[in-house]
C-alpha positions as CSV (number, residue, x, y, z in Angstrom):
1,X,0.0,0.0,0.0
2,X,1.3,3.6,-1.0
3,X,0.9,6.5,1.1
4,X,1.8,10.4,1.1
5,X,3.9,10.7,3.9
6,X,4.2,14.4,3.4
7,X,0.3,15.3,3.2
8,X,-0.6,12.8,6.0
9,X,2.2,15.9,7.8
10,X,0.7,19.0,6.5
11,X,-3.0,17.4,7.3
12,X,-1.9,17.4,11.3
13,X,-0.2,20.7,11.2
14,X,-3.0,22.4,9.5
15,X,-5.3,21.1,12.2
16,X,-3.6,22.2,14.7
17,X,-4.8,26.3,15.0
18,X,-3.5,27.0,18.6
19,X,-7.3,28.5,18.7
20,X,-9.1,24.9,19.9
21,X,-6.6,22.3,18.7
22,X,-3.2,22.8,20.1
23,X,-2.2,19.3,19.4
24,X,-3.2,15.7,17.4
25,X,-1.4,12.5,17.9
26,X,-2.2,10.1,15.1
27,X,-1.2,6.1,14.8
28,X,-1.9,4.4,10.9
29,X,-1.2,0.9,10.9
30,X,-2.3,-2.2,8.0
31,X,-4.1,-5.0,9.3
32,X,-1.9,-7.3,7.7
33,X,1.3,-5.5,9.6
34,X,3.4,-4.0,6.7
35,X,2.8,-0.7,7.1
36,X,2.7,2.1,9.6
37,X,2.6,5.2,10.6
38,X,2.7,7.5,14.0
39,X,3.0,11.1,14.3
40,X,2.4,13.9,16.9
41,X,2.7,18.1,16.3
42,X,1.9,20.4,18.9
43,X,1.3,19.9,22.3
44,X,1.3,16.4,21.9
45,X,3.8,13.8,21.6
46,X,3.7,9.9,20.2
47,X,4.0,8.8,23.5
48,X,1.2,11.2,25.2
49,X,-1.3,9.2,27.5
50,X,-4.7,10.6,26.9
51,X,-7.9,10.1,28.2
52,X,-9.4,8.1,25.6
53,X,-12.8,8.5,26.4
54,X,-15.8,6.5,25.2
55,X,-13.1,4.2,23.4
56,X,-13.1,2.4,27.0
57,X,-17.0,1.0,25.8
58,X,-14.6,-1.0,23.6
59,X,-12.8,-2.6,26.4
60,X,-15.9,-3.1,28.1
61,X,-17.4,-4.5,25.2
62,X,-14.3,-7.5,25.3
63,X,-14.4,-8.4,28.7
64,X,-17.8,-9.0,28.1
65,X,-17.4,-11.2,25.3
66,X,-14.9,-13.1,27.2
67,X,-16.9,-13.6,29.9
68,X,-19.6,-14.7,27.6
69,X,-17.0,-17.4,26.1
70,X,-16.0,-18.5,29.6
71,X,-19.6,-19.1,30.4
72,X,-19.7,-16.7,33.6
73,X,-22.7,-14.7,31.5
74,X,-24.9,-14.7,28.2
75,X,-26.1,-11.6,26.5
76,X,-29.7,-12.4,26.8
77,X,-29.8,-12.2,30.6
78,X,-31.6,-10.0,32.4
79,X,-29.2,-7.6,34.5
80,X,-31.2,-8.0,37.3
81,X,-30.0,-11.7,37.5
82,X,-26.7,-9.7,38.8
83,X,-27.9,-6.4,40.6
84,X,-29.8,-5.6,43.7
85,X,-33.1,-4.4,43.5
86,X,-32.0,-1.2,44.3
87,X,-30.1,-0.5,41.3
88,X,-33.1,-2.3,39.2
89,X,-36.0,-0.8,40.5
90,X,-37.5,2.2,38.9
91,X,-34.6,2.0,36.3
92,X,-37.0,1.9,33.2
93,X,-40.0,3.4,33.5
94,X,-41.8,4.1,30.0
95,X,-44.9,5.6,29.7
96,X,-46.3,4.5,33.0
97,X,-44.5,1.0,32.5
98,X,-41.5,-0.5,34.2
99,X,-39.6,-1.7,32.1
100,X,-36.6,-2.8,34.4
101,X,-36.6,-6.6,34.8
102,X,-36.6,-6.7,30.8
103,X,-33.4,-5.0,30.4
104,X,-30.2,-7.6,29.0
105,X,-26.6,-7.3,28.8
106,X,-27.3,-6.9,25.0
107,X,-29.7,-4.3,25.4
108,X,-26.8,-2.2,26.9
109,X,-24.0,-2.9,25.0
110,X,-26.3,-2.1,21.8
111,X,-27.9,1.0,23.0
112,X,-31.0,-0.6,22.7
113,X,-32.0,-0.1,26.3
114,X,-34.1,2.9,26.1
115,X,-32.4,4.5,28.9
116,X,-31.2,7.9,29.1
117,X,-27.8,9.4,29.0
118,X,-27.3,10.8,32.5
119,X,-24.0,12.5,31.1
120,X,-25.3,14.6,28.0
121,X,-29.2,15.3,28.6
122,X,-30.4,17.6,30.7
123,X,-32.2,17.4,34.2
124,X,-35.4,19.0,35.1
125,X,-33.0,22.7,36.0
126,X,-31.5,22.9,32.1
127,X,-28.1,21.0,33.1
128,X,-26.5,17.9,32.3
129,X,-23.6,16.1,33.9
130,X,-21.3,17.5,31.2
131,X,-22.2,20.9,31.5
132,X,-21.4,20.8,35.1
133,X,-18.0,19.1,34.8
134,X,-17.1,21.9,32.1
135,X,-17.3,24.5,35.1
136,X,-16.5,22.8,37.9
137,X,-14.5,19.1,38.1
138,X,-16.9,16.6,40.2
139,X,-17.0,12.9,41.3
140,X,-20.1,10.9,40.9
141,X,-20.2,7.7,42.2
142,X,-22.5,4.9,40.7
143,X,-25.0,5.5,42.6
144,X,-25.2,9.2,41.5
145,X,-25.1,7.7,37.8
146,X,-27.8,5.6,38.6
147,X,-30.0,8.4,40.6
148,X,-29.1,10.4,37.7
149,X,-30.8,8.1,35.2
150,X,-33.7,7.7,37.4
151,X,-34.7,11.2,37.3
152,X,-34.6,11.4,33.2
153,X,-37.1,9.7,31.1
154,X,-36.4,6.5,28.7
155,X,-36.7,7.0,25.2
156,X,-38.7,3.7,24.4
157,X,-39.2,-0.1,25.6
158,X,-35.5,-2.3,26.0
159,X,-35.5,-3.7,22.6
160,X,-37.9,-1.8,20.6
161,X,-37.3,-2.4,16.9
162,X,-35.0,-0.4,15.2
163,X,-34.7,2.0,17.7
164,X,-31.1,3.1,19.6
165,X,-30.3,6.0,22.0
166,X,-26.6,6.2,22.9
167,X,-26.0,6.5,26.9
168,X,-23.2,6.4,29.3
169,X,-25.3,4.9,31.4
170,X,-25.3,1.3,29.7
171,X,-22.1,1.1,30.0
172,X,-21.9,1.9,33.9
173,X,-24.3,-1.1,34.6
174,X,-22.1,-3.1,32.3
175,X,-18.9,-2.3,34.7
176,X,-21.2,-3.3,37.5
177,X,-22.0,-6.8,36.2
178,X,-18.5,-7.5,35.3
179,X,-17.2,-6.5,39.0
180,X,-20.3,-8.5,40.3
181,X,-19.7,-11.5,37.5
182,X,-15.7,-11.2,38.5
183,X,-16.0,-10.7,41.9
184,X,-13.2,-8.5,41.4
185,X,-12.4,-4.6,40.8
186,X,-13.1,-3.5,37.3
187,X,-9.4,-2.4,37.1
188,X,-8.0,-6.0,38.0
189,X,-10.5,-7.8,35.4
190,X,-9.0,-5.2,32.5
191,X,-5.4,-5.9,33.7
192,X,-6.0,-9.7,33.5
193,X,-7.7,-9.8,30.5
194,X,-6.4,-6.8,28.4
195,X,-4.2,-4.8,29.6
196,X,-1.5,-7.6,30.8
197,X,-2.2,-9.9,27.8
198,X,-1.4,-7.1,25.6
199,X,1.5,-5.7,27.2
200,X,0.0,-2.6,27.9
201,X,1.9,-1.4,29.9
202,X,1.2,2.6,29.8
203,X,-2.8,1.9,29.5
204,X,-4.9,1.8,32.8
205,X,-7.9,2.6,34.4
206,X,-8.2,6.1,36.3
207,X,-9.2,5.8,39.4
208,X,-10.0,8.6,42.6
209,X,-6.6,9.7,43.8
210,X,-4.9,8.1,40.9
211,X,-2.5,11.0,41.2
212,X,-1.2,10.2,37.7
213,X,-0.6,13.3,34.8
214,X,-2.3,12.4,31.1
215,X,-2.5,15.4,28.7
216,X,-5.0,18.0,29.2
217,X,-9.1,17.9,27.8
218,X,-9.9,21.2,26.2
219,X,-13.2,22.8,26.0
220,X,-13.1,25.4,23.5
221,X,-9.5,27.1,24.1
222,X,-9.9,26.2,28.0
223,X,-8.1,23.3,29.7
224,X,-9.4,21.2,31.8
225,X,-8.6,19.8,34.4
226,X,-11.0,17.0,35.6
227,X,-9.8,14.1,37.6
228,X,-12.5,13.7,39.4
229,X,-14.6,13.2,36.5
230,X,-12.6,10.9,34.8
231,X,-12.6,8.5,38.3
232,X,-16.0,8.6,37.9
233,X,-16.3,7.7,34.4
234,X,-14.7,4.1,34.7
235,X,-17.1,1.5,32.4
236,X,-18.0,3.9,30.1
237,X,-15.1,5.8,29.4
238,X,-12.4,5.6,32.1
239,X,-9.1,4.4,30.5
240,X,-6.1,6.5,30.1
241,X,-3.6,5.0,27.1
242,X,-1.5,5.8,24.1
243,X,-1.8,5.9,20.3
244,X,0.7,3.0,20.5
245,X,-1.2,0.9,22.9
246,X,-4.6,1.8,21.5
247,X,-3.9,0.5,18.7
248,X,-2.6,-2.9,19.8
249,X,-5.9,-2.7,21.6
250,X,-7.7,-2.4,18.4
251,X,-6.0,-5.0,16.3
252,X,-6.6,-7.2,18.6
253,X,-10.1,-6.6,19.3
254,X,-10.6,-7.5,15.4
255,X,-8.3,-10.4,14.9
256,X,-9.4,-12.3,18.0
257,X,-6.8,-11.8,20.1
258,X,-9.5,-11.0,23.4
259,X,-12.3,-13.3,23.0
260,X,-13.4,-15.5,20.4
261,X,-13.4,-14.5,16.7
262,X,-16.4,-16.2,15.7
263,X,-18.2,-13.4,18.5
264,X,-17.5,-10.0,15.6
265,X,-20.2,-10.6,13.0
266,X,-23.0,-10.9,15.6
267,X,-21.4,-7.2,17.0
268,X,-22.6,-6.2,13.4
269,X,-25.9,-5.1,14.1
270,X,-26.5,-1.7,13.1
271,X,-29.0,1.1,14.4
272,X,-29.1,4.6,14.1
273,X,-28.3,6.6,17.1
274,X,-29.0,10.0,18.1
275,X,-25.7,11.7,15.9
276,X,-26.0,11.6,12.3
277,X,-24.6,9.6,10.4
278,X,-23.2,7.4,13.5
279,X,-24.8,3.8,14.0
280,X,-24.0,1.4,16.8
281,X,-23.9,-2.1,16.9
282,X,-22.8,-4.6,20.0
283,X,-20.0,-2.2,21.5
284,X,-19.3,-0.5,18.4
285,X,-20.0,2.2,16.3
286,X,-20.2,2.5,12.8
287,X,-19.6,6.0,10.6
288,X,-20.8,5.3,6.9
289,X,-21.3,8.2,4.3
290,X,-22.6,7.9,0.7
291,X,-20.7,9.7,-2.3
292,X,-24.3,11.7,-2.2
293,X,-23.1,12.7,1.9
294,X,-19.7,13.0,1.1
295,X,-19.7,14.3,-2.7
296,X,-15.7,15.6,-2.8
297,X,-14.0,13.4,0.3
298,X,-14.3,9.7,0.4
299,X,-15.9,8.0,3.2
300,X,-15.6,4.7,3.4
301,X,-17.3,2.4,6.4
302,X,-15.0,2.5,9.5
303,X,-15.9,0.6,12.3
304,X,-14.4,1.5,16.5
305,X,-15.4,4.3,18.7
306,X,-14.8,7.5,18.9
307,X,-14.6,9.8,22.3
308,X,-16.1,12.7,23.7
309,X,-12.6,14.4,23.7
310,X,-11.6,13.8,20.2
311,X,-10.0,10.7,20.6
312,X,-11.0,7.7,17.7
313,X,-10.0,4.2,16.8
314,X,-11.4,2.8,13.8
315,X,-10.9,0.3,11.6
316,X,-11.3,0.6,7.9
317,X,-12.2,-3.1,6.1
318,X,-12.0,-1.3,2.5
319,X,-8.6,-0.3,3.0
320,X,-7.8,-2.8,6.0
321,X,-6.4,0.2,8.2
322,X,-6.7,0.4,12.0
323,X,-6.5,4.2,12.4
324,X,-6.0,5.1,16.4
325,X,-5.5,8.8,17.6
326,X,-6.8,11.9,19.8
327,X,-7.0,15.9,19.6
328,X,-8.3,16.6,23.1
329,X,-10.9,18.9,22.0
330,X,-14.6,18.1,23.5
331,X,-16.2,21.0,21.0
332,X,-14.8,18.8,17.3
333,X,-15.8,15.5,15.5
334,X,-12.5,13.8,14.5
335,X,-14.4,12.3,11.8
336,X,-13.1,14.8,9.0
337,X,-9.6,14.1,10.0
338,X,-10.2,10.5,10.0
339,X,-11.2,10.6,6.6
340,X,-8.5,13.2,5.1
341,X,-6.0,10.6,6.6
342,X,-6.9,7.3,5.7
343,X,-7.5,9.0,2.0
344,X,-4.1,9.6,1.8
345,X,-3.4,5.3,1.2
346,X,-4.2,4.0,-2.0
């Protein structure tokens, strides 16, 4: 495969405006391992651990599939075969209903729940969890997360036909049931199944008084600084890493290398979620724009996550190119960078 070294350069340092991106670090590699590609420009070096945001749903997503191969859990049970009532009652309520006990692992890893996002809608005084970390760094425990929920209304029965709403908060309860599953700390099941396995050695969990630096989150031209947040975060989107390590991550998330192949196709279910053109399958999301969408730029189907903070690991089967990376900007897509990269291997 032939690539432009030279543009792939100029595309990072035109991004980079000192205005809301002060820095990009970028990792290309082939699936097939004869080719790749890292590079950094501004504030942000190869090596820089980030906070890679929702991309964690990923390593969620494994460590339930391994589990699920191990035969400690199947996606169609309920999660209250594995929570208190507590947590379960009152959960889902739709239109009068409780919906609650109907809830399954699938449903959350799909998005197919119905529940709310506690961390991007807002509450009955006009604020969300988001904006309220933008201004102030705060810790929420699970219980918060799960009071939070409560209060906000489902968007429509667990499993309702081709209907997806992306929340955090499926991905909290996941962490839950894989520490109850486990009986062990969701930090020590990732080390044993991922991060250790994978050498990993810079990649971790963030935890309260972690007391460990990772490059700063901005909001607009404003840096953030919110460890609290990110302790709090955990399931959903509580891993600190590298473009290095992320992409290890990623490869072997496709090729088998943390649960069982034969597990990938059935992540393949697609349904439209609430950001245009996104879909998301079983842990997965999936960005797909039509020459009629995308007239002058090609964009072919990549497959990953992407996070909050302008972090994104894809893969693209057209090309077969894991693309990992991160701009640290919460107000940007990285999708248009994605795309004006991997365009730039024929």
């Amino acid at each position: 495969m032939l690539f432009q070294e030279d543009k792939l350069n100029r595309i990072l340092e035109n991004t980079v405006d000192n205005k809301s991106i002060f820095g990009i670090s970028v990792n290309i590699e082939s699936g097939d391992n004869d080719l790749s590609w890292i590079n950094s420009v501004g504030n942000l070096g190869k090596n820089s651990q980030y906070a890679i945001a929702s991309i964690s749903k990923m390593y969620t997503t494994a460590t339930i599939l391994r589990l699920a191969s191990e035969g400690k859990l199947a996606l169609q049970d309920k999660i209250a075969k594995y929570l208190p009532m507590d947590i379960i009652s009152k959960l889902h309520v739709y239109k009068g209903i409780e919906y609650s006990n109907d809830i399954t692992i699938e449903h959350l890893l799909s998005h197919t729940s119905g529940l709310p996002d506690y961390y991007e809608e807002k509450d009955e005084n006009g604020e969300s969890v988001v904006d309220n970390i933008i201004m102030e760094d705060k810790f929420f425990s699970i219980d918060d997360i799960i009071s939070n929920t409560k209060k906000l209304k489902p968007h429509f029965k667990p499993g309702e036909k081709g209907k997806a709403f992306y929340s955090d908060a499926n991905f909290d309860i996941l962490g839950m049931i894989i520490e109850k599953t486990t009986n062990k700390k969701l930090k020590d099941v990732f080390l044993e199944y991922i991060f250790e396995p994978l050498e990993l050695n810079n990649t971790y969990l963030y935890e309260q008084n972690c007391n460990k630096e990772f490059a700063p989150i901005y909001y607009k031209s404003k840096p953030l600084h919110v460890p609290l947040a990110m302790a709090s975060f955990s399931a959903s989107g509580g891993i600190i890493s590298n473009v290095e390590e992320n992409m290890k991550f990623i490869k072997a998330f496709f090729k088998g290398g943390l649960f069982p192949e034969k597990y990938l196709e059935n992540l393949y279910s697609w349904n439209r979620i609430q950001w245009f053109p996104l879909e998301y399958g079983l842990g997965l999301m999936r960005c797909k724009m039509s020459r009629i969408m995308s007239p002058i730029i090609p964009a072919p189907e990549i497959i990953g996550h992407s996070g909050s903070t302008g972090t994104f690991s894809f893969y693209c089967r057209d090309k077969n190119l894991f693309i990992t990376g991160v701009f640290n900007q919460m107000i940007r897509q990285p999708f248009p960078l994605i795309y004006r990269l991997i365009n730039c291997f024929k």
